[in-house]
C-alpha positions as CSV (number, residue, x, y, z in Angstrom):
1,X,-3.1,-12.4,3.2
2,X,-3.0,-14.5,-0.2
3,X,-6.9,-14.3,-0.1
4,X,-7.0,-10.4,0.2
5,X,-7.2,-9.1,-3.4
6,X,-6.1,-5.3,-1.7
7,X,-3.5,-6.2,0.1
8,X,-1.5,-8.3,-2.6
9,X,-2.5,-5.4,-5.3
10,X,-0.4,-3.3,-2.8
11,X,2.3,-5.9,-2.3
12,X,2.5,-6.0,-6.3
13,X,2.6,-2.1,-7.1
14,X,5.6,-1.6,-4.1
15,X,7.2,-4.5,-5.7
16,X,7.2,-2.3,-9.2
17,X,8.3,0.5,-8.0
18,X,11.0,-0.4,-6.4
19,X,11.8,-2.2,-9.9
20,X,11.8,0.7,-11.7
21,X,13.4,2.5,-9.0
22,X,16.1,0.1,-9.2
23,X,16.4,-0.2,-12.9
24,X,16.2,3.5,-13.1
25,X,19.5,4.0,-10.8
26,X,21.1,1.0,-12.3
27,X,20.8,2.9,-15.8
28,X,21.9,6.6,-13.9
29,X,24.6,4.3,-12.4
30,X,25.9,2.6,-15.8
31,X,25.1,6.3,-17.8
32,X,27.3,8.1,-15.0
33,X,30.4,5.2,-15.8
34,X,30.4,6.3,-19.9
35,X,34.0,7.7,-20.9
36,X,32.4,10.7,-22.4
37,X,32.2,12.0,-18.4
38,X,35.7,11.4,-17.5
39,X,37.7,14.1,-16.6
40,X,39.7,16.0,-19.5
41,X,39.8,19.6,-18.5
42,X,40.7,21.4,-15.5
43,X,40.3,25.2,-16.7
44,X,42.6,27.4,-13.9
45,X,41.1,31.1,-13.3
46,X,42.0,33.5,-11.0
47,X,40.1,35.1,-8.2
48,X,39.3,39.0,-8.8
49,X,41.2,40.7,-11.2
50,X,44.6,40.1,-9.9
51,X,46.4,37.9,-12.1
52,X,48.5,34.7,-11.1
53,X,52.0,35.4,-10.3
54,X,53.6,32.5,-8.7
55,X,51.6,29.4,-9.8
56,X,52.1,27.9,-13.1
57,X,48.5,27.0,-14.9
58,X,50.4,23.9,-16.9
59,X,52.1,22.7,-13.8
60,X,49.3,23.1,-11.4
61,X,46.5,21.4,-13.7
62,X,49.3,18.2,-14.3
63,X,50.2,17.8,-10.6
64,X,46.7,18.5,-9.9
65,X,45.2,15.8,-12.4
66,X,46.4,12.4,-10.9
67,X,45.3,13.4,-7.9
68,X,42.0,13.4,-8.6
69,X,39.7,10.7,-8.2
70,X,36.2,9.9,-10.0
71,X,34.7,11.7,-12.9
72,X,32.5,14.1,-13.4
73,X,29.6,13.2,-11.2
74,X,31.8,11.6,-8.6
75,X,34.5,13.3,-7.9
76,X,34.6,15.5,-4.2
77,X,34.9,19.0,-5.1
78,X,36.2,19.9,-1.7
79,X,39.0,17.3,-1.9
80,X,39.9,18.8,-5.4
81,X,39.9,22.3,-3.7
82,X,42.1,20.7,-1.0
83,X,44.1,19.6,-3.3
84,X,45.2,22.8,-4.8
85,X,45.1,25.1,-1.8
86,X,48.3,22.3,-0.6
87,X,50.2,23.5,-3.6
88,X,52.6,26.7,-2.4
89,X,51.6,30.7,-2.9
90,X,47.4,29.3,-3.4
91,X,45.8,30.9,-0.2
92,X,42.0,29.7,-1.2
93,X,40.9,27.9,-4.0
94,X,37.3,27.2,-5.0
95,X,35.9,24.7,-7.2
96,X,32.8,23.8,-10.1
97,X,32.0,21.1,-12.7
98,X,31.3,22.6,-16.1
99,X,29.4,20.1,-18.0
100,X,30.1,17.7,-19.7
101,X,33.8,16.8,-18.7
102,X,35.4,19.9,-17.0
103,X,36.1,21.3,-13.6
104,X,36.8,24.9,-13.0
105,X,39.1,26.0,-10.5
106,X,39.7,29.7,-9.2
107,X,42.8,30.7,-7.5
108,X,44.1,33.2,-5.0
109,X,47.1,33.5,-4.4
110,X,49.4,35.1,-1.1
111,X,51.3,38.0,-1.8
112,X,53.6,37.5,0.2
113,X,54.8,41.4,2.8
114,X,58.2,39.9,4.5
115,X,59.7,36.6,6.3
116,X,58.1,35.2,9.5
117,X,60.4,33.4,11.9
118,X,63.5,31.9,11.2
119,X,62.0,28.6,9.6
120,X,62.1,30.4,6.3
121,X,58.4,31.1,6.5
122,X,56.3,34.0,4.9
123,X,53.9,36.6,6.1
124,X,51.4,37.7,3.8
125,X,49.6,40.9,3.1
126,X,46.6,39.7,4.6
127,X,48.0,38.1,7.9
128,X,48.5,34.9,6.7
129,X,51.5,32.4,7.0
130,X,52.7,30.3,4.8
131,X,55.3,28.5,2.8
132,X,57.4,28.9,-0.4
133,X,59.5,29.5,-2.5
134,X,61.7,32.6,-0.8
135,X,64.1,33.2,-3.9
136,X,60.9,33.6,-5.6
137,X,59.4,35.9,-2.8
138,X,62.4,38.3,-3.1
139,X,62.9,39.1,-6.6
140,X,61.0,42.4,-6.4
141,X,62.5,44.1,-3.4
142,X,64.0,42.7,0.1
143,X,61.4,41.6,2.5
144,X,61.0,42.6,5.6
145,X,61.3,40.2,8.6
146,X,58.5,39.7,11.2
147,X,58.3,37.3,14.2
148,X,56.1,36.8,16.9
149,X,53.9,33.8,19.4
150,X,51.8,31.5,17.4
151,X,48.5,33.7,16.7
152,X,50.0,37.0,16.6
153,X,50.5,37.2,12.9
154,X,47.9,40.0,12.0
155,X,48.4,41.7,15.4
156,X,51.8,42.3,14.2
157,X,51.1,43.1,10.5
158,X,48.7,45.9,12.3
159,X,51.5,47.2,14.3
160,X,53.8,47.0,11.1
161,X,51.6,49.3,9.5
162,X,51.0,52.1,12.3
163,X,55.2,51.9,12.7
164,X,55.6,53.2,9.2
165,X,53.1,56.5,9.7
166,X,54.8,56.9,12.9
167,X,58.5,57.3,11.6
168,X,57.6,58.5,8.2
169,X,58.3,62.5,9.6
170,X,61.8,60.9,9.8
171,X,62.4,59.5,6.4
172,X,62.7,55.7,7.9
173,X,60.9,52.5,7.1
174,X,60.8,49.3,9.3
175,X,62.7,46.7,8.0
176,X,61.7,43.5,10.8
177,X,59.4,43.9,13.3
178,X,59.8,41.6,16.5
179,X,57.1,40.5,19.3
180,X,58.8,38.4,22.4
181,X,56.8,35.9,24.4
182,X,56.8,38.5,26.5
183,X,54.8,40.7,24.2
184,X,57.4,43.3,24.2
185,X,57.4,45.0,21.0
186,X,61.2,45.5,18.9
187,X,61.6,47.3,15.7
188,X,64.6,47.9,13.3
189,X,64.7,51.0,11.0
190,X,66.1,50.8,7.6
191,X,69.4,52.4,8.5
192,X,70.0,49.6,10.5
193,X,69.1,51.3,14.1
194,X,67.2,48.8,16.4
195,X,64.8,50.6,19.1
196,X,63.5,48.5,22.1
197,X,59.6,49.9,22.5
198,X,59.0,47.6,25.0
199,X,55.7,46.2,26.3
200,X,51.9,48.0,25.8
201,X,51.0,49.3,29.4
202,X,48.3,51.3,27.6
203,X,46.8,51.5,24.1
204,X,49.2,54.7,23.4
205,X,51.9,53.3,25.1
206,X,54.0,52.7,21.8
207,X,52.7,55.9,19.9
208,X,54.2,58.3,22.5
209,X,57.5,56.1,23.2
210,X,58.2,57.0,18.7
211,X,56.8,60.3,19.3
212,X,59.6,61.1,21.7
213,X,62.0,59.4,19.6
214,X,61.2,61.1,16.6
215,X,60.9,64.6,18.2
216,X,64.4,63.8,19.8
217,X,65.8,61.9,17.0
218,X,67.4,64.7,14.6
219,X,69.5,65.7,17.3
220,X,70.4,62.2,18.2
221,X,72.4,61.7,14.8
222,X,73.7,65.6,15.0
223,X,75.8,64.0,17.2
224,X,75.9,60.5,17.0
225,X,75.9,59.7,13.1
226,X,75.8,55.4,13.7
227,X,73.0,54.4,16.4
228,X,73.4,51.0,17.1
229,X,70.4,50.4,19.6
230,X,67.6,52.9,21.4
231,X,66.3,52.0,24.7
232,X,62.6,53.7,24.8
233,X,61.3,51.8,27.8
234,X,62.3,54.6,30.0
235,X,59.9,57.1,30.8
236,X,60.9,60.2,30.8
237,X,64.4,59.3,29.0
238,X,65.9,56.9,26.7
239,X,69.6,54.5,26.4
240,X,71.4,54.1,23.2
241,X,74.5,52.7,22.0
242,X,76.8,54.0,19.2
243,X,79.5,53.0,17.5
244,X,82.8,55.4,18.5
245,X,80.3,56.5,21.3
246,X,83.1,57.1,24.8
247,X,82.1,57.6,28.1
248,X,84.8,58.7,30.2
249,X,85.8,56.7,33.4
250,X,83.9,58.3,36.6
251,X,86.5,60.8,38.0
252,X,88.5,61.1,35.0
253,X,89.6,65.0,34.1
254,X,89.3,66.0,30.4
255,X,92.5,66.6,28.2
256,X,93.0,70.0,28.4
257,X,93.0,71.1,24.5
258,X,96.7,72.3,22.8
259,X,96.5,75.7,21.4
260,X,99.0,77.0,18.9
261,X,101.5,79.8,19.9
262,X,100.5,83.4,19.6
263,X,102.5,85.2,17.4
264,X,103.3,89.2,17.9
């Protein structure tokens, strides 16, 4: 090998280039290290045009910050988003360096429809649960609560939706919406009345269970002015309970009303 002129020409060149190759990442390495590409700005935007309710740009860029590891060539922008989609009412957060010394981070954040469960967890427009503040969720208007199996969160938001078109004829709005294990379907109406809809033997099933209800409803509360429950699982019929509501015993005669005294 020492005696072939080619082959240690070849030996030589590799060995340069692999010197300037090294030299050349040593200087990217040491460039990459200055202070001047150290993270100083984390500029929070939002995500379409709805603007940030919930999460505070000051507070969310300082809890964000020493969290953050690397500058602006090393740092993992998907740990950064990470970062920020764990802070409460961010639903998806995506992230990009701005040179020389900035990161850019847009936000969306949940808007949050009612409760879900009894954890003190929230269901958001879009199907999505999550957790927050819940003083902070209720200072528009009361929320509506919502529960159901693991999984069923935008099956029941669906459902939620197609309930108020159903009993709109009737002036009443849901106010919680219930799914059992059993996938049997409960809902409670704004004047407090709670109707048992039961499970989905069909695709209409639950359509023509309010239909009847609402058809029959007005003279329901002719009669009975505070509905406690409605039983809708039967089907041709229905069972309710009312407050002041009396059955009388089986057998029992009915008072005979008092009339007053005819006077000639």
């Amino acid at each position: 090998m020492w005696h072939d002129a080619k082959a240690l020409n070849a030996t030589a060149s590799g060995l340069l280039v692999l010197t300037i190759l090294a030299c050349i990442a040593s200087g990217v390495w040491w460039v990459s290290q200055r202070p001047m590409f150290n993270l100083r700005t984390i500029r929070i935007e939002n995500i379409g045009n709805e603007e940030l309710r919930h999460v505070n740009h000051l507070t969310l860029r300082n809890s964000a910050l020493g969290r953050i590891k690397g500058n602006f060539f090393t740092t993992n922008l998907d740990t950064v988003r990470q970062v920020f989609e764990a802070v409460p009412w961010v639903r998806r957060a995506t992230v990009r360096r701005e040179w020389p010394d900035q990161l850019i981070v847009a936000l969306e954040e949940h808007e949050a429809l009612g409760t879900w469960g009894e954890d003190g967890r929230l269901l958001s427009v879009k199907g999505d649960v999550f957790t927050a503040n819940l003083a902070e969720a209720e200072e528009d208007h009361a929320l509506p609560a919502f529960d159901g199996p693991d999984g069923s969160e935008k099956e029941v938001l669906s459902r939620y939706g197609e309930l108020r078109s159903w009993f709109a004829p009737l002036k009443l709005v849901p106010q919680a919406l219930s799914l059992s294990s059993r996938y049997a379907w409960t809902v409670t109406l704004d004047n407090g009345t709670s109707v048992a809809l039961g499970r989905e033997q069909s695709s209409a099933t639950l359509k023509e269970r309010v239909d009847r209800l609402v058809g029959i409803y007005p003279q329901l509360v002719e009669h009975l002015p505070n509905i406690d429950t409605i039983d809708m699982r039967y089907q041709n019929g229905l069972a309710l309970s009312a407050q002041g509501l009396k059955i009388p015993a089986e057998g029992a005669k009915p008072k005979p009303k008092k009339t007053a005294p005819k006077h000639n």
